[in-house]
C-alpha positions in Angstrom: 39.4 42.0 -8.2 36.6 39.3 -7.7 33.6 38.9 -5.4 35.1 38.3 -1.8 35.2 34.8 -0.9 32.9 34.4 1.7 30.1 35.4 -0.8 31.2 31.9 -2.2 29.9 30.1 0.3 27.0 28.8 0.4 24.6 29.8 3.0 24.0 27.8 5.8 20.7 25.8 5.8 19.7 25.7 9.1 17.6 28.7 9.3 16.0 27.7 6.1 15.0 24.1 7.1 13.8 25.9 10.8 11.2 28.0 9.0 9.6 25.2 7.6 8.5 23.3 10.8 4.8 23.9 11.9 4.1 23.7 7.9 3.3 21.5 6.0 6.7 20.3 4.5 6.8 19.7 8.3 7.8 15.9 8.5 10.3 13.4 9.0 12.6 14.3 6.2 12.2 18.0 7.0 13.5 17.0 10.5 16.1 14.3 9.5 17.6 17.2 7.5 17.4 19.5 10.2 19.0 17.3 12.7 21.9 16.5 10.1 22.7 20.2 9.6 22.8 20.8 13.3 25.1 17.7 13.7 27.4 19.2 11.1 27.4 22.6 12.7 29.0 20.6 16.2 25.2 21.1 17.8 24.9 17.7 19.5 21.8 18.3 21.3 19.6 20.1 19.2 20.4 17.6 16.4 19.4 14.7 18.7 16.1 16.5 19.6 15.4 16.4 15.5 16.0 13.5 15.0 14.0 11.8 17.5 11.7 14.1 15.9 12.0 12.3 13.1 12.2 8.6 14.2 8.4 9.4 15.9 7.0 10.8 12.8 8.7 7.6 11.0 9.5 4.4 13.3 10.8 3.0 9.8 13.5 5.7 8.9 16.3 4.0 8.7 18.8 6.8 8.2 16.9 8.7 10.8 18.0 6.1 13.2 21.3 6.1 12.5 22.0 9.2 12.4 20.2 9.5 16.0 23.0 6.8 17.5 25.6 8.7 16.1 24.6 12.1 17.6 23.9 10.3 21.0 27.0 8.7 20.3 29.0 12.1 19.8 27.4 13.8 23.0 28.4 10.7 25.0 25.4 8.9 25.9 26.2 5.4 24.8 23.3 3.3 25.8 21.2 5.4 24.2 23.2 5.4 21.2 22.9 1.3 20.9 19.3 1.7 21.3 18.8 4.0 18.6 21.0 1.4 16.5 19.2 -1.3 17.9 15.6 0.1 16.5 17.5 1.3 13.2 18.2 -2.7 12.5 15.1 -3.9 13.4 13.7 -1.4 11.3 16.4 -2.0 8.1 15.2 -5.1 8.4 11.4 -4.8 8.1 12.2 -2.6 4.7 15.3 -4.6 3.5 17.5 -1.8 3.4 20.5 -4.2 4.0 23.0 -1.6 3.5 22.0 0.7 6.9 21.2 -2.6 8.5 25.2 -3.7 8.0 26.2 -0.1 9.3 24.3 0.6 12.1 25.6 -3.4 13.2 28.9 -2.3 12.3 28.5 0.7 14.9 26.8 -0.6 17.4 29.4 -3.8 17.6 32.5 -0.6 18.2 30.6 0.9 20.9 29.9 -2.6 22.7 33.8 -2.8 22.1 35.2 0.3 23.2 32.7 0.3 26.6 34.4 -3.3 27.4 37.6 -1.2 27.1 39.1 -2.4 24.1 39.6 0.9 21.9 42.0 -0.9 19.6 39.9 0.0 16.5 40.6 -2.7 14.7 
């Protein structure tokens, strides 16, 4: 018989990524990553504090600020979620990364829509 499944896996990164803050690969990317990993593992709040982490080491991060309005989107604080979408335009903008500047729009324009109390999603 094989090696057992689970020794598949990979490992989770999370307490790889944490032993790197206070170093110096400590920096925006180091917490984006962070915060992304703690989003996929369901941790809301710890993902959020990583992010903002991230978006004060780098007000032009982009994905940072994305990713911020949709963890504050997921742990149900939507005001805060449109601002974080808000600055992740303005800055899209001010590096031309048209792409996240469409998306975050595209986001922030569903949560104006479902706190008006239209949740048809289309």
């Amino acid at each position: 018989m094989g090696a057992p499944i689970l020794a598949e896996m990979p490992q989770p990164l999370i307490p790889s990524l944490e032993k790197l803050i206070g170093t110096a690969r400590d920096g925006a990317l180091l917490r984006y990553s962070l915060g992304n990993e703690y989003l996929k593992a369901g941790d809301s709040a710890r993902a959020i504090e990583q992010l903002r982490e991230a978006v004060k080491r780098d007000p032009e991060y982009s994905a940072a600020w994305k990713l911020l309005g949709r963890a504050l989107a997921d742990a149900n604080e939507p005001a805060q979620a449109a601002e974080a979408w808000n600055r992740g335009i303005e800055a899209a903008r001010r590096k031309g990364d048209r792409q996240a500047e469409k998306e975050m729009t595209v986001f922030s324009r569903r949560l104006a829509r479902n706190a008006s109390g239209n949740r048809n999603p289309a």
